[in-house]
C-alpha positions in Angstrom: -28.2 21.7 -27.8 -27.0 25.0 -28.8 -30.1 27.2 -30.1 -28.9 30.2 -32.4 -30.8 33.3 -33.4 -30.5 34.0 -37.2 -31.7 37.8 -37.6 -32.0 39.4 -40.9 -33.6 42.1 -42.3 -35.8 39.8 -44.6 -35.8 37.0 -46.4 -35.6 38.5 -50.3 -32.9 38.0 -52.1 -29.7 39.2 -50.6 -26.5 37.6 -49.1 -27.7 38.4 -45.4 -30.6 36.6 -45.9 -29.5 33.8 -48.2 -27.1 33.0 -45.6 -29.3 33.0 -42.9 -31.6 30.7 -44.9 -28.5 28.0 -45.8 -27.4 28.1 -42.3 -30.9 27.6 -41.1 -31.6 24.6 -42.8 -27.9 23.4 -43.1 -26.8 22.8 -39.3 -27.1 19.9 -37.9 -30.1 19.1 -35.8 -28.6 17.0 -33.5 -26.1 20.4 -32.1 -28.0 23.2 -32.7 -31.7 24.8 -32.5 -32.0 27.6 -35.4 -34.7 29.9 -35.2 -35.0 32.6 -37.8 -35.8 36.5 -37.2 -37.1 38.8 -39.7 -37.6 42.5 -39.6 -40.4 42.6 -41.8 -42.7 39.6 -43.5 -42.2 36.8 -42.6 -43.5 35.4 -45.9 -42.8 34.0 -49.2 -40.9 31.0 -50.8 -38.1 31.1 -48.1 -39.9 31.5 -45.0 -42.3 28.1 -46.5 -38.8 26.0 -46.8 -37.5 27.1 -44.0 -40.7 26.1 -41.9 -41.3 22.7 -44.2 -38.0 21.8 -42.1 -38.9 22.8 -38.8 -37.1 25.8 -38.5 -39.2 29.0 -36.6 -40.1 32.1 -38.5 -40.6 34.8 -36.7 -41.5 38.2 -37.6 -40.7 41.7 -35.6 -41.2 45.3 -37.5 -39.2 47.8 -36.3 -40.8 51.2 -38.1 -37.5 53.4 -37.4 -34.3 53.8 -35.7 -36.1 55.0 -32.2 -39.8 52.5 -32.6 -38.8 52.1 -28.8 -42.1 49.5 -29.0 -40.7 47.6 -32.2 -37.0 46.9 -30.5 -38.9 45.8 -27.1 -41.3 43.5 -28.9 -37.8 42.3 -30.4 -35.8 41.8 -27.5 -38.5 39.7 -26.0 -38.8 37.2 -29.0 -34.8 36.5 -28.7 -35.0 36.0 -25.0 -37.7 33.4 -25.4 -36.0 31.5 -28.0 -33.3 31.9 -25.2 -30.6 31.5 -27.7 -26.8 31.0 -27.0 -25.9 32.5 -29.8 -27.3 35.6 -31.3 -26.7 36.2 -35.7 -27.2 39.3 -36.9 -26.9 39.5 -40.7 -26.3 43.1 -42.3 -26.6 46.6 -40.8 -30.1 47.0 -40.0 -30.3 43.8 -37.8 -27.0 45.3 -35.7 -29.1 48.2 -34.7 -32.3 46.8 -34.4 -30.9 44.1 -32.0 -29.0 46.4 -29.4 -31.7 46.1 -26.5 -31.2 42.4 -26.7 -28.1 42.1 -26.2 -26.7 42.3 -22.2 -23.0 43.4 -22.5 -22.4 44.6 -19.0 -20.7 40.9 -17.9 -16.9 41.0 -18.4 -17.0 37.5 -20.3 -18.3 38.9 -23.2 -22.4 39.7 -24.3 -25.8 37.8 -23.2 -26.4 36.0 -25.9 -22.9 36.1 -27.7 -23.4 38.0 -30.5 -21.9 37.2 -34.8 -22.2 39.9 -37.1 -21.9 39.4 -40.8 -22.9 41.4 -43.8 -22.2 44.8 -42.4 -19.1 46.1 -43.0 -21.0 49.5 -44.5 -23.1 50.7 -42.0 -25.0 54.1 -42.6 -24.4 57.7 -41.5 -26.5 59.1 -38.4 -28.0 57.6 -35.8 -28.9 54.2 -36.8 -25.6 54.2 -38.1 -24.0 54.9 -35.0 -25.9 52.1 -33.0 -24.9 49.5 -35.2 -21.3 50.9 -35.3 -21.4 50.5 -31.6 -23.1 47.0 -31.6 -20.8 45.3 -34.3 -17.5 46.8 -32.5 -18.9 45.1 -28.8 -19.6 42.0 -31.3 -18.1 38.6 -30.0 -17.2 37.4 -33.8 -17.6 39.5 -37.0 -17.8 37.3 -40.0 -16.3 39.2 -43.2 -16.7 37.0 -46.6 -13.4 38.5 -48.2 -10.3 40.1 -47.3 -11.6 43.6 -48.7 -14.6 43.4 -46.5 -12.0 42.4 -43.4 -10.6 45.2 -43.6 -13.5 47.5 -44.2 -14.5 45.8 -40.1 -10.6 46.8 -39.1 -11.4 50.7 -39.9 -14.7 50.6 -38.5 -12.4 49.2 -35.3 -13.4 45.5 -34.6 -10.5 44.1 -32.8 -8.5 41.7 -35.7 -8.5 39.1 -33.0 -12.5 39.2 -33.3 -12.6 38.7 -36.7 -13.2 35.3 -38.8 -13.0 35.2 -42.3 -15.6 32.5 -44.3 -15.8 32.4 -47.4 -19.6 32.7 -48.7 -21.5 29.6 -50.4 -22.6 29.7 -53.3 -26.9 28.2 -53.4 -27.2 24.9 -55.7 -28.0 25.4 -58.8 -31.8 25.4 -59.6 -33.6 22.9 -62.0 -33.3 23.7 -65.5 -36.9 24.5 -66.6 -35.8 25.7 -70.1 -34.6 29.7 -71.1 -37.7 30.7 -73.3 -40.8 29.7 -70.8 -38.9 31.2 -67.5 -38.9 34.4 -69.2 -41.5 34.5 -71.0 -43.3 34.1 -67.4 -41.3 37.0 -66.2 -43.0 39.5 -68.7 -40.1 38.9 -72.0 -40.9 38.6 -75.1 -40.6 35.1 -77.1 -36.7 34.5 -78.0 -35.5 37.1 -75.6 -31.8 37.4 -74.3 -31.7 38.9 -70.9 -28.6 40.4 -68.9 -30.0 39.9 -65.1 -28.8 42.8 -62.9 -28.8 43.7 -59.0 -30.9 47.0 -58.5 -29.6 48.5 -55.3 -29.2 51.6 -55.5 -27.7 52.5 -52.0 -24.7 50.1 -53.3 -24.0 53.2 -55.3 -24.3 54.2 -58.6 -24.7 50.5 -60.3 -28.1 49.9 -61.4 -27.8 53.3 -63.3 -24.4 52.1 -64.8 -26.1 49.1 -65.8 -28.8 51.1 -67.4 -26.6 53.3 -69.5 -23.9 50.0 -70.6 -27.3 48.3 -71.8 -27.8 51.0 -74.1 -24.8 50.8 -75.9 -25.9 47.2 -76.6 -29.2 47.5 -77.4 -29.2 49.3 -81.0 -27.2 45.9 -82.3 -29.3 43.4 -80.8 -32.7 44.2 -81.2 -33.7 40.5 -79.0 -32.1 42.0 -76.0 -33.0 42.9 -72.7 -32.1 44.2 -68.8 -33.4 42.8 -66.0 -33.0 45.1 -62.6 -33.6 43.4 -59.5 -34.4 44.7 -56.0 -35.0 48.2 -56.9 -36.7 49.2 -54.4 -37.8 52.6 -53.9 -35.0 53.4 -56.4 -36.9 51.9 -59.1 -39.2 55.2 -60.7 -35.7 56.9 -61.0 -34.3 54.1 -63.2 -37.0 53.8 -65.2 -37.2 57.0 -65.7 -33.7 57.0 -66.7 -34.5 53.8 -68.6 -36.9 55.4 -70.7 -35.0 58.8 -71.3 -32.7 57.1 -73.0 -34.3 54.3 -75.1 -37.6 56.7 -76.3 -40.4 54.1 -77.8 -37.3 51.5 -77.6 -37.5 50.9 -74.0 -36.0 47.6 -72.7 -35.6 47.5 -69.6 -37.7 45.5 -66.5 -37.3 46.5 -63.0 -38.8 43.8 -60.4 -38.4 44.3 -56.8 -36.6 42.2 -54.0 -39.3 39.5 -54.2 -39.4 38.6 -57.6 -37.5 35.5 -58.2 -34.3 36.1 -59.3 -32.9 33.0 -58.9 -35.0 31.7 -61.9 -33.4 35.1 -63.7 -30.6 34.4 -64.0 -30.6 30.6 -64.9 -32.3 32.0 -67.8 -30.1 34.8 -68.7 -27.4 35.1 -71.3 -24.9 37.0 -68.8 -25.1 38.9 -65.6 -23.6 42.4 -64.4 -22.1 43.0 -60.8 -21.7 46.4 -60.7 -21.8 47.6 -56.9 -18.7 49.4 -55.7 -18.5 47.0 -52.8 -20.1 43.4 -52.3 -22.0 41.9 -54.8 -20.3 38.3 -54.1 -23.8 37.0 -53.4 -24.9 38.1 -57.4 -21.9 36.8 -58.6 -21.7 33.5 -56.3 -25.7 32.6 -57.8 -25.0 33.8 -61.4 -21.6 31.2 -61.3 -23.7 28.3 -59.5 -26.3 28.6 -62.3 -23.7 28.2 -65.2 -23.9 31.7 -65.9 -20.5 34.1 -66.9 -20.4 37.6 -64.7 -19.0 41.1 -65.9 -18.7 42.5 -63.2 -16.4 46.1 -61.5 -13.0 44.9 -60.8 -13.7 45.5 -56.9 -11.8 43.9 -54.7 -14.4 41.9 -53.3 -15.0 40.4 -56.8 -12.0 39.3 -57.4 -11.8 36.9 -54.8 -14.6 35.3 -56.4 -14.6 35.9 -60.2 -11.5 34.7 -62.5 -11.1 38.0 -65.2 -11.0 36.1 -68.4 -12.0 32.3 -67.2 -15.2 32.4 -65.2 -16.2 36.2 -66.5 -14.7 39.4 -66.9 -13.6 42.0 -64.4 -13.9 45.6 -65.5 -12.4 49.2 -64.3 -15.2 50.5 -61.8 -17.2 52.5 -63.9 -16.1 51.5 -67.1 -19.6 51.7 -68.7 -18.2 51.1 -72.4 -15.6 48.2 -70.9 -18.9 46.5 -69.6 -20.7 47.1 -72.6 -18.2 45.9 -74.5 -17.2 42.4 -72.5 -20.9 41.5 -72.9 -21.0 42.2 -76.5 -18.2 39.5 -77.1 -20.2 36.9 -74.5 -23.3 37.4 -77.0 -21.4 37.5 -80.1 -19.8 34.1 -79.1 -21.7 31.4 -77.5 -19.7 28.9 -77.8 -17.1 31.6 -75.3 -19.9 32.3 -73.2 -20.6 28.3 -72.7 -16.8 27.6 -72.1 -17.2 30.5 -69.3 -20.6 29.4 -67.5 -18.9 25.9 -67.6 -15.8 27.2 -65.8 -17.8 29.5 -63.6 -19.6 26.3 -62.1 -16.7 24.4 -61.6 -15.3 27.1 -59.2 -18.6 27.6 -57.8 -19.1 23.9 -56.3 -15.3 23.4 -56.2 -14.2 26.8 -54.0 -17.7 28.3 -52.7 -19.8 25.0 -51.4 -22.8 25.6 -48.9 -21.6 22.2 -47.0 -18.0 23.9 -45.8 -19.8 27.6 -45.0 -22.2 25.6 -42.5 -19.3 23.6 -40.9 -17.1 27.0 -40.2 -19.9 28.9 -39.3 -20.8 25.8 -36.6 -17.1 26.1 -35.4 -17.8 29.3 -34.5 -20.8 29.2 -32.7 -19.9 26.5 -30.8 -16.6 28.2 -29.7 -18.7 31.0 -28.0 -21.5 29.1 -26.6 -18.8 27.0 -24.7 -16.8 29.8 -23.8 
């Protein structure tokens, strides 16, 4: 039995933690022991399913970079799940994790240690532990070539670096467009354009904002949805509201609103993060949904310009705008699209072949 710590920051919405949550519940039993870390609450729909199927949820703050009493009360809950295998999903976990990890042996670190989801870590300190934690990493994960090669300038070795492909979630019951978001706060007979919120990605949210106001003076039924805001989200409503007056739109939700349900409600969604945003795009193409999304290249590893969505020039406000427009002027294009989108979903992106590589690997290095 091979037991394997999956640490992520949380378990909202996110690709960290959506991977963490398939692989959980996706390896098989009879090979490996998941237990899953958070750095915050350990609460909510994805912490219930995870422990419905016997998988452990545990929970560690760490206040800050240097909460000295957060990263010891961390390093003790790994060693006692005494895993072979140590996960860490995204920036934040890298750093938290580094008095866990023993990396004075010459065969490589106590647990062996995979890092995925943190090709971007910050500037200062915190940013300099996880720098130094992913580069002593046994295996980073990127999900696309562009985010390979974002690990080869931080200086990972290439020979420590395994490309998988993320998975996109299955798609979600249909419960019918009107009552889901009517429950989330819309009006009857709403349209919605579901978009992601973080605002340390960059400048998208607010891109979002303004491209939704070009739209909104010639369809008076439609909406934005923002999600995962944050602490960013006062600033874009106040942006929000500067620009629409008494005609203001726009609903922010934070990361644990259920986006999910969102976006299988919503006539199109945006992807407009300068880097990433495969996990947005993955869900919105599972659900049937078509993306306009920055012509990243992240993205276009994942979205088809012109067959599953539309790919834009990075900061092309009125381009995004205006791809959208056709989408709602045509539904029967926008149908055609979501169709296509799902096919390459399931076909290209399934949960079942992420799982298997992702088993490979940590089997490799617990045997090694």
């Amino acid at each position: 039995m091979i037991n394997v710590f999956l640490l992520a920051p949380d378990l909202a919405p996110s690709q960290e933690a959506t991977t963490a949550r398939l692989l959980a519940l996706g390896l098989p039993r009879d090979r490996f022991g998941p237990t899953v870390g958070v750095l915050g609450p350990a609460e909510g729909a994805a912490a219930d399913e995870l422990r419905a199927a016997g998988v452990p949820v545990v929970s560690v703050a760490i206040r800050h970079t240097l909460d000295l009493g957060g990263l010891r009360r961390l390093s003790r809950t790994i060693h006692q799940a005494a895993p072979a295998v140590l996960h860490l999903f995204g920036t934040d976990a890298a750093r938290a994790a580094r008095m866990a990890v023993d990396s004075s042996g010459e065969a490589g670190n106590v647990p062996r240690v995979v890092v995925s989801g943190a090709a971007a870590p910050s500037g200062g300190l915190g940013g300099w532990f996880a720098s130094r934690l992913i580069r002593r990493a046994d295996r980073v994960v990127p999900v696309t070539w562009a985010d390979g090669e974002r690990y080869r300038v931080l200086g990972v070795p290439a020979e420590r670096l395994t490309r998988i492909s993320p998975a996109a979630p299955d798609p979600r019951p249909d419960e019918g467009a009107d009552a889901v978001l009517q429950s989330l706060g819309f009006p009857p007979n709403s349209r919605v354009i579901v978009t992601d919120g973080q605002l340390e990605l960059g400048s998208g949210p607010r891109d979002a904002i303004v491209a939704f106001d070009m739209l909104r003076y010639e369809h008076r039924d439609l909406h934005l949805a923002v999600f995962g805001a944050g602490a960013g989200a006062p600033l874009l409503e106040q942006l929000g509201r500067a620009l629409a007056f008494d005609d203001y739109r726009v609903r922010i939700f934070d990361a644990s609103a259920d986006r999910a349900r969102a976006i299988a409600a919503a006539a199109a969604v945006w992807v407009t993060a300068p880097h990433g945003g495969t996990d947005y795009a993955l869900e919105a193409m599972a659900a049937g949904k078509p993306v306009v999304a920055w012509g990243t290249p992240d993205l276009t590893e994942v979205v088809l310009d012109g067959q599953t969505g539309y790919l834009v020039p990075i900061g092309d406000k009125a381009m995004l705008a205006s791809k959208a427009r056709a989408l709602l002027a045509d539904p029967n294009l926008a149908e055609w699209m979501g169709k296509a989108a799902r096919a390459r979903a399931a076909e290209r992106f399934p949960v079942a072949r992420m799982v298997e590589q992702y088993a490979r690997v940590y089997a490799e290095l617990a045997d090694s």
